[in-house]
N, C-alpha and C positions, 0 to 999 in steps of 0.2 A: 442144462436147459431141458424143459419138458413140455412137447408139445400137448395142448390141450383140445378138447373136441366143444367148437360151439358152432354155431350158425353159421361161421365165416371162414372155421379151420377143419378141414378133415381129419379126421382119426386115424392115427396110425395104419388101425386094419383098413381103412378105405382106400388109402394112399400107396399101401403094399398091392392092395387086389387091382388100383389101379396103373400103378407099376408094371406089375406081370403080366399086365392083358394087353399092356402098351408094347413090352417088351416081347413077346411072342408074334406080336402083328408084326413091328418092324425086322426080329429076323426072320419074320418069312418074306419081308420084302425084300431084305437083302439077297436071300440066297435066291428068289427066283430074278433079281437085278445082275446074280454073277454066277449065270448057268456054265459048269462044266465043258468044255470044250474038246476036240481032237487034236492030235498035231502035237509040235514040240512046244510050243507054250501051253499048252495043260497045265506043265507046273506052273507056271505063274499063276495062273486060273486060282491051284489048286493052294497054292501061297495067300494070293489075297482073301479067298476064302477063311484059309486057317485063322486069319488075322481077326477079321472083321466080323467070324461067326462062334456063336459059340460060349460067348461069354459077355460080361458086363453089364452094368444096372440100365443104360440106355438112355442114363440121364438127359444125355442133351438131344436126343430122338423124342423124349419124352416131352421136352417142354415144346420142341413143334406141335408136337399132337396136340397136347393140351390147348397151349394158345389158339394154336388155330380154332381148336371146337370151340374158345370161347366166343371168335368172332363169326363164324358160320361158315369156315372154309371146309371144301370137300374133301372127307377123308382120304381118298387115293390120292390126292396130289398132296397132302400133309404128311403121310406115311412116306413119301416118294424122298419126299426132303430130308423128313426123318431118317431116313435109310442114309441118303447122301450125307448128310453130317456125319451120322456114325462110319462111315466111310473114310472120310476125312479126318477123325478121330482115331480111325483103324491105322491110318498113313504114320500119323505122328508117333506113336506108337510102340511102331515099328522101328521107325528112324530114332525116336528116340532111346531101343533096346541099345543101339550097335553100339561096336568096340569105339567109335570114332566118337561117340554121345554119350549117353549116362553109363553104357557097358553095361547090362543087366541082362541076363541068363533065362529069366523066370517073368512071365507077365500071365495074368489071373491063374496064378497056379499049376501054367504048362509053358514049356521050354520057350522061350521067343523064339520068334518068326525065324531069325538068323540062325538060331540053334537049331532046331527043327529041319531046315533048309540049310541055306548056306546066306553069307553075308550078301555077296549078287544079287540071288531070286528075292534075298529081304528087301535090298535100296528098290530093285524094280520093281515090286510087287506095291509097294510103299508110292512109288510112281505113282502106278498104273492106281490105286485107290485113291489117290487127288486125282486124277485127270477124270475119272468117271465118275466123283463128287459132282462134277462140272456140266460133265455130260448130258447127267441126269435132270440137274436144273436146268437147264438148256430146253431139254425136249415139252414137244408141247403135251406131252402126256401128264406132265406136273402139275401147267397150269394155263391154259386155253390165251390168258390177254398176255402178249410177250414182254409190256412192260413190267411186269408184276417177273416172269423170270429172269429179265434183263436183274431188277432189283436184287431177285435172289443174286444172282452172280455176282453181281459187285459187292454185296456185302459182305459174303462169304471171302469174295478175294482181298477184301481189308479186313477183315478178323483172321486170316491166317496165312496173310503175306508178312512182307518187312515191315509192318506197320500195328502188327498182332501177334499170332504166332510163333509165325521163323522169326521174327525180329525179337521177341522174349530168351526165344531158344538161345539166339546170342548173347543177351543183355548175360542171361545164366549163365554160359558157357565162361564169359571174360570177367566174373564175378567172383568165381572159383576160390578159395583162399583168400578173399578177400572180405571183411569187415565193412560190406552196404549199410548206411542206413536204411532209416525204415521205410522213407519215401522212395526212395528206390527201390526197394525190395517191395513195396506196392505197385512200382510202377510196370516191373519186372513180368509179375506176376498176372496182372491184368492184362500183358500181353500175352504172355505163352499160357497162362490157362483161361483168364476171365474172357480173354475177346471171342473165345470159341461159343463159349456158354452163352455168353450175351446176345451173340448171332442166331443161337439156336432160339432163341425166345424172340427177339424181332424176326425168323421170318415166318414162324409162328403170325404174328402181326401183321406182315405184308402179306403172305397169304390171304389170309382174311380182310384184308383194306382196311386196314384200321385207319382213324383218324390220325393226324400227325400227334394231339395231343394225346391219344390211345399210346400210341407206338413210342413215343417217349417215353411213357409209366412203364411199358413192357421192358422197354431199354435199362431203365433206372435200375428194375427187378433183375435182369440177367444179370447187369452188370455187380450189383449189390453180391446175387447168391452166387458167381464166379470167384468172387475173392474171399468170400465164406469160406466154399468147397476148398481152396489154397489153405487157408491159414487151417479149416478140418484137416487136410492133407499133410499138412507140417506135424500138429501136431500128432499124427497115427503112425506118423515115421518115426517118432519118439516114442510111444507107449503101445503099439500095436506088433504082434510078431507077424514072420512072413508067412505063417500060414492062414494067419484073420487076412495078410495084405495081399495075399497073392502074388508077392514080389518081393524082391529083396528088402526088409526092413534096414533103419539106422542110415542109408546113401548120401541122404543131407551131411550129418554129423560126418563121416567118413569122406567127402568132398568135400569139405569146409566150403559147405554152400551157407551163407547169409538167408535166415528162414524167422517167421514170424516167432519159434520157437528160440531161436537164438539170441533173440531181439528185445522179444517181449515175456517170455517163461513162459510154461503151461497156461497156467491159470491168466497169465496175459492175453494167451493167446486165443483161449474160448472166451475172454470176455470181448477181442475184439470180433470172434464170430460172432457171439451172441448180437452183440449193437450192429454188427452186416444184416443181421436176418431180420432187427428188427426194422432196419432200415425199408429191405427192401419191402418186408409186408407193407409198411407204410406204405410204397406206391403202390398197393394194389388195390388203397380204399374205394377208388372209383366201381370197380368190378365188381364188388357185392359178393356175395352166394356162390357167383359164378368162378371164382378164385381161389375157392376154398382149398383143392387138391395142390397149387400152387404157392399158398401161404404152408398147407403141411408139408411141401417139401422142401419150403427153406428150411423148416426145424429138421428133418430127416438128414439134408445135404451136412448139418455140425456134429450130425450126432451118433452118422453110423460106424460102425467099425471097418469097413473095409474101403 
């Protein structure tokens, strides 16, 4: 698939420059969110930091920003969010390196958290980055009227509790060697990676007060390019080495994990990206112009290599 530049889709190069500019603002918001400290927990400090800075496209920090500027929310309490997901992002991350979980040594091309450290300072550290996800939405520095942070809070706690999340983390974990269908393996999958994503893009929307029938279209669209980015994800663990992935390639296939790749082939499996992305630009007919950077990052989410 090849994204095209019209009136309603950003151009690659716009989409890139709008990445980087996104991506630079949110790790400055992180690092000045998780100042250095004195004392014996330093290392932890210095733990969560390794985690959460430093690396990654910033995807789902990204679609806060974005969303929100489409609705007219203040950029420091969008940033603030955005930070706090990738925070949360940073958590699972971690948890999901350990020997107890996927067991993986290597996350964006530097040792995981646990390796770098030790397994301890990684679960805690892993803690301490959800609990200050939380934190953050909380404070009224985010966002002045408390229902709007209340909103943040609950949504994030059902996109990555037992109901998103940790509860995909399981679905996968007792999946293992086992031959899922496909609806399972959708349904799996829309927990442990789509509901994060999805989250990131409605509070994008609650930010900004979107209308209910607003914040639905936003919802449609996370949820659409969350199980894209999956089934992209499957397939680069098949065809991408660990130095494009920053991480151990092949884990699916050597976990006899049940993946869109195993289910559907390659070529099954980008056509069912392709019909995710074109799904989800479909909700974003309402938005006009204003959606353009959004529509090129569905195409960007199938088609990058790492």
């Amino acid at each position: 698939m090849t994204t095209t530049s019209s009136p309603s889709t950003a151009s690659p190069e716009t989409l890139a420059a709008s990445l980087g500019t996104a991506a630079r603002a949110i790790e400055s918001t992180i690092d000045r969110l998780l100042p250095m400290v004195d004392g014996d927990e330093s290392v932890l400090i210095e733990a969560m930091r390794y985690a959460a800075l430093g690396g990654g496209k910033r995807l789902r920090g990204y679609l806060v920003t974005e969303i929100a500027g489409i609705f007219g929310a203040e950029p420091e309490g969008a940033l603030r969010v955005a930070a706090s997901v990738e925070m949360l992002h940073a958590y699972s991350l971690v948890h999901d390196d350990l020997p107890a979980m996927d067991d993986d040594d290597l996350r964006r091309g530097q040792p995981s958290t646990h390796k770098k450290f030790d397994e301890a300072i990684a679960i805690l550290a892993g803690d301490a980055l959800q609990t200050s996800a939380f934190e953050i939405l909380a404070d009224e520095a985010t966002h002045s009227d408390p229902s709007v942070r209340i909103a943040l809070v609950t949504a994030l706690a059902q996109a990555s509790g037992a109901a998103g999340m940790v509860g995909g983390q399981v679905v996968d974990i007792r999946g293992e060697g086992k031959s899922l269908p496909l609806d399972q393996v959708r349904r799996l999958h829309a927990m442990k990676t789509g509901a994060l994503i999805r989250y990131a893009a409605e509070a994008g929307a609650i930010l900004g007060g979107a209308t209910r029938v607003q914040r639905d279209a936003i919802i449609a669209y996370g949820r659409d390019i969350g199980t894209a980015f999956q089934v992209a994800d499957d397939v680069l663990d098949t065809t991408a080495s660990a130095e494009e992935l920053g991480k151990t390639a092949g884990k699916d296939e050597a976990s006899g994990k049940s993946t869109y790749v195993s289910l559907l082939g390659i070529d099954g499996a980008r056509a069912e990206a392709a019909r995710l992305v074109e799904q989800a630009t479909q909700a974003l007919t309402s938005f006009g112009t204003e959606a353009a950077a959004l529509r090129a990052l569905a195409h960007y989410i199938v088609e990058r290599r790492n």
